[in-house]
Backbone bond lengths (Angstrom), bond angles and torsions (degrees), N, CA, C in turn:
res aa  C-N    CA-C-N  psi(-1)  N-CA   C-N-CA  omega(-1)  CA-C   N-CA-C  phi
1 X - - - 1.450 - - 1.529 110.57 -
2 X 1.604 110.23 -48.16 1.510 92.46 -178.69 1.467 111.34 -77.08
3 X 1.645 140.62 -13.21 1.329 120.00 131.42 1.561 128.48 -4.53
4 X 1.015 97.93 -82.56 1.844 100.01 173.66 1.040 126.95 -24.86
5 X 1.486 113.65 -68.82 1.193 152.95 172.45 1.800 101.08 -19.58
6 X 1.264 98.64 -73.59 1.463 125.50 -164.14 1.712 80.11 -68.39
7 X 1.194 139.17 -64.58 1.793 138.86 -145.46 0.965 105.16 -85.23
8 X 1.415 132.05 26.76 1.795 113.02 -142.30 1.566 102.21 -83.98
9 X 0.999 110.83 -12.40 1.673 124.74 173.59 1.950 111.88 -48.83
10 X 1.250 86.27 -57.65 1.746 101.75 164.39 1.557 113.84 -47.27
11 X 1.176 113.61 -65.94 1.219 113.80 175.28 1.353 130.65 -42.48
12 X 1.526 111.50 -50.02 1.620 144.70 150.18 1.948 97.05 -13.31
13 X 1.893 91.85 -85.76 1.197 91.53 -164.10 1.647 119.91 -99.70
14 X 1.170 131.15 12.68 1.715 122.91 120.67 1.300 130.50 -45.81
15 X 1.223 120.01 -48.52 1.710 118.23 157.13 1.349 131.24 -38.18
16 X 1.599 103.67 -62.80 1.462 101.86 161.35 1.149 141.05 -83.19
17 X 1.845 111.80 -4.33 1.305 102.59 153.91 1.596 126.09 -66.58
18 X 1.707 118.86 -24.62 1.207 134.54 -175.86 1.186 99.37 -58.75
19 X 1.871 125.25 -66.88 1.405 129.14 -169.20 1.903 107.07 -52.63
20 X 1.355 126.37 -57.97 1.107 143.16 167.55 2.265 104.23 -27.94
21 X 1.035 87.81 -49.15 1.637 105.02 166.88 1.043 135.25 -55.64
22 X 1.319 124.15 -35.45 1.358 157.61 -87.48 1.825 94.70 -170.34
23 X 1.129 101.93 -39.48 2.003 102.47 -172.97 1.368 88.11 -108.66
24 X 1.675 126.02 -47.33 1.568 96.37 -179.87 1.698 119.63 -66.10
25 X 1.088 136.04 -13.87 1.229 137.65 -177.81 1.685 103.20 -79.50
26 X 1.423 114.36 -56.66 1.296 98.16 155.92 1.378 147.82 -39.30
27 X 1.529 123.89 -61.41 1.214 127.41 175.93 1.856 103.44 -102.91
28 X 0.844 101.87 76.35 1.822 125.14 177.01 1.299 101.52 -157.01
29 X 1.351 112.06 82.76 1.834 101.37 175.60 1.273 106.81 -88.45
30 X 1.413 132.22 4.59 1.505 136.57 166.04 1.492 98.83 64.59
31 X 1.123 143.84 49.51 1.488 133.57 165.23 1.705 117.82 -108.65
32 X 1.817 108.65 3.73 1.302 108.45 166.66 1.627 121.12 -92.19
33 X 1.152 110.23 150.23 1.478 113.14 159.12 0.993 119.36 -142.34
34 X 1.895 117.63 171.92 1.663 111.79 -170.06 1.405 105.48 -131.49
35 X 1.248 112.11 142.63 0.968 124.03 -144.65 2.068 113.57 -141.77
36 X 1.232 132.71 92.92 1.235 128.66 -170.49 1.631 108.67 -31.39
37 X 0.924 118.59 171.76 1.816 139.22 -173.52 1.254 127.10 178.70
38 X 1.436 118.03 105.64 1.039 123.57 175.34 1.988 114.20 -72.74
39 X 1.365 83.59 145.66 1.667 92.33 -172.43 0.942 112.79 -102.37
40 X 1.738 108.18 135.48 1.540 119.56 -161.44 1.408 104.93 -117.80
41 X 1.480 121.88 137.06 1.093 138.56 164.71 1.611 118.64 0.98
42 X 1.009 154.36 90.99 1.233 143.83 -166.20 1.439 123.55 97.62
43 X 1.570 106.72 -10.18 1.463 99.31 173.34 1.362 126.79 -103.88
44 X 1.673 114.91 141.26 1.076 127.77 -179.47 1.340 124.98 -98.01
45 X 1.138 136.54 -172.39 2.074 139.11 161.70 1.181 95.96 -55.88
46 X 1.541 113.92 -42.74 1.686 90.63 -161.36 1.244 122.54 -90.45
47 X 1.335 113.22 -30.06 1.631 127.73 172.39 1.477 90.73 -52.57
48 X 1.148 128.40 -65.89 1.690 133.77 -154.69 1.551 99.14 -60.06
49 X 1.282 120.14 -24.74 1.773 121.73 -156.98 1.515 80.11 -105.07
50 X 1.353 150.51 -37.33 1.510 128.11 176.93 1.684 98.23 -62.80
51 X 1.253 138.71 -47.17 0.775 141.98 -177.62 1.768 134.15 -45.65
52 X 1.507 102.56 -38.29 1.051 114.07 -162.76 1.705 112.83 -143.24
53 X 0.929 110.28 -16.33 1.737 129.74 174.79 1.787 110.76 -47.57
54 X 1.416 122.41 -45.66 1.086 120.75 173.08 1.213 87.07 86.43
55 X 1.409 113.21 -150.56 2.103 145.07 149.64 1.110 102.53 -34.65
56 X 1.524 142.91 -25.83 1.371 110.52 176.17 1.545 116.50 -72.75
57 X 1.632 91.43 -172.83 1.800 96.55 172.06 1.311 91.99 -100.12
58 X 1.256 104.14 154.39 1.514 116.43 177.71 2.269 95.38 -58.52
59 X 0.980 111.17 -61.44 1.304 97.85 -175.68 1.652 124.49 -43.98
60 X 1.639 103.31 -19.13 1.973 90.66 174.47 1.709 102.11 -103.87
61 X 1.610 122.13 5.29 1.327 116.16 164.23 1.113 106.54 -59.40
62 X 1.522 114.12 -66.31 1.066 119.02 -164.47 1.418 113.93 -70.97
63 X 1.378 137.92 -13.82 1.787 120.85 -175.52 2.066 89.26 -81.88
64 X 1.114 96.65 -25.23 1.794 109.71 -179.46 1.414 95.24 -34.44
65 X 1.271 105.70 -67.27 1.538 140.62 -163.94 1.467 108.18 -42.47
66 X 1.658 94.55 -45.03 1.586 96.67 -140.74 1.821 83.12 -93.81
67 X 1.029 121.57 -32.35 1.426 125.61 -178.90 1.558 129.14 -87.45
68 X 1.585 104.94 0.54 1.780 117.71 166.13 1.590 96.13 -80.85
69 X 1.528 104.87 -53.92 1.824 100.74 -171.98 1.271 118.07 -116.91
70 X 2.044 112.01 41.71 1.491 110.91 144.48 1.542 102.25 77.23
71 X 1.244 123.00 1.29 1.609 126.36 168.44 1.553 118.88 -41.71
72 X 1.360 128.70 131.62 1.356 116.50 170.95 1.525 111.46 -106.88
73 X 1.275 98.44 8.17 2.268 100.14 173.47 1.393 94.25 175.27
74 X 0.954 116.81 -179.47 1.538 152.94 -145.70 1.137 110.53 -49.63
75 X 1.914 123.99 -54.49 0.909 161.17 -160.59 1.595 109.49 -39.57
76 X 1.361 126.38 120.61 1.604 125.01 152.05 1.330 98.11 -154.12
77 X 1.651 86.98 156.99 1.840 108.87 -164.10 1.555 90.07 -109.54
78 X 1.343 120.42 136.06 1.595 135.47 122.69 1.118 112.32 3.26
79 X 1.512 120.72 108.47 1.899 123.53 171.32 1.396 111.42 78.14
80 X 1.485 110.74 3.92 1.691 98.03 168.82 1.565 91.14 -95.83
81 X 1.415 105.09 174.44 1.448 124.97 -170.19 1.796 97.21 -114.93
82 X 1.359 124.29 135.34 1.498 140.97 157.29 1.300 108.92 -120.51
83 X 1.436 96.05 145.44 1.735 102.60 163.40 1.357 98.37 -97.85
84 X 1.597 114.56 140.29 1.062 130.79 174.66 1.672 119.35 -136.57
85 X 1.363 113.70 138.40 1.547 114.13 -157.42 2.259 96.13 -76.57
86 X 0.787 105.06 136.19 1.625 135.51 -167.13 1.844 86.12 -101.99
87 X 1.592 121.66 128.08 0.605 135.74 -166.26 1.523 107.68 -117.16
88 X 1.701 156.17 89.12 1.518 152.84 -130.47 1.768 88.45 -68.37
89 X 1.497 129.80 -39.19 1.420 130.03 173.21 1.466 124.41 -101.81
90 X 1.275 108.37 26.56 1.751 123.62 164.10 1.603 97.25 -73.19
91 X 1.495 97.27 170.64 1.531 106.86 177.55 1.402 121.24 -121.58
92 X 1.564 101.76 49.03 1.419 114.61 158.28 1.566 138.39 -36.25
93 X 1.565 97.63 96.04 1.980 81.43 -177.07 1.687 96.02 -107.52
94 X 1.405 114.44 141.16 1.166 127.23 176.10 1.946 119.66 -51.17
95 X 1.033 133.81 114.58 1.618 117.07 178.24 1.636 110.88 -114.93
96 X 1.653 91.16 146.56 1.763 88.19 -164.44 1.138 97.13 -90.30
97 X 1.426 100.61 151.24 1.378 105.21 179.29 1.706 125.90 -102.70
98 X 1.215 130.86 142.36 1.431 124.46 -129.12 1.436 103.28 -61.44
99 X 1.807 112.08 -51.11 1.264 129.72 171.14 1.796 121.15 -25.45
100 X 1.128 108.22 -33.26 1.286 122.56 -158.16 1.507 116.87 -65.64
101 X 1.349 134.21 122.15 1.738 129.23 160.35 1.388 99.06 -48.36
102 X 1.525 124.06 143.25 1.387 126.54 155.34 1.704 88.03 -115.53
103 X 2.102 82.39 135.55 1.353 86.25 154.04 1.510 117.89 -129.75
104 X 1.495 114.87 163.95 2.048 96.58 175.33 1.056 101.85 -92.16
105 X 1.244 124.87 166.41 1.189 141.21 -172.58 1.985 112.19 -128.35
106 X 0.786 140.86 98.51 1.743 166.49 -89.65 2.242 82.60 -123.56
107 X 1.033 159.49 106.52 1.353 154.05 -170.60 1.620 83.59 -123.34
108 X 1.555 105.82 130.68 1.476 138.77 157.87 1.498 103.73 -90.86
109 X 1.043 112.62 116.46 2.111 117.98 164.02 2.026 88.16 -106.69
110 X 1.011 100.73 107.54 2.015 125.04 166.63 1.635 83.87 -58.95
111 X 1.233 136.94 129.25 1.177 152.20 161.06 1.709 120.05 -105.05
112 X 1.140 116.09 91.12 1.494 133.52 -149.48 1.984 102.51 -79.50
113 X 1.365 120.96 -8.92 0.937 114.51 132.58 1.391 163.83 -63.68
114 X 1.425 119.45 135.38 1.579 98.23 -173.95 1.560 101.50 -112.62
115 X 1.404 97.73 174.09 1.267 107.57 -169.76 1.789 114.58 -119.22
């Protein structure tokens, strides 16, 4: 006890590293991820952040944005690649890309009725 006493500083800041611990585990629901993106002709932060932002505000997509790949303003070029944080309730639609083979793919539904 008189340990303490004398350390109490320790105590101090183990505590608040705990609480500090303690709020990111709370408000971290972990449902983002990041994900490279090539940049297409016409797109901007903000088009891309309606797109993909989810729950955020478009204003912390984009500082997201600007601070995964070291951005100092607004600016992205056509055919460069960013990582950008992927939101599990963004409205990501997949786009094919021109290069690409399509193939179909043949789906069986087992029909548990008989006839």
């Amino acid at each position: 006890m008189n340990w303490l006493q004398k350390n109490s500083y320790i105590v101090v800041l183990f505590t608040t590293f705990m609480m500090m611990a303690g709020i990111l585990f709370i408000t971290d629901n972990g449902d983002t991820t990041y994900e490279q993106y090539e940049i297409q002709h016409g797109d901007t932060l903000w088009t891309l952040a309606e797109q993909f932002r989810g729950k955020m505000t478009i204003e912390e997509w984009i500082n997201s944005v600007k601070a995964e790949n070291g951005l100092n303003n607004e600016i992205i070029v056509a055919g460069h690649q960013i990582t950008i944080p992927i939101n599990e309730n963004s409205n990501f639609i997949a786009k094919k890309i021109e290069n690409e083979d399509i193939h179909s793919v043949e789906v069986a539904i087992k029909n548990n009725e008989h006839k």
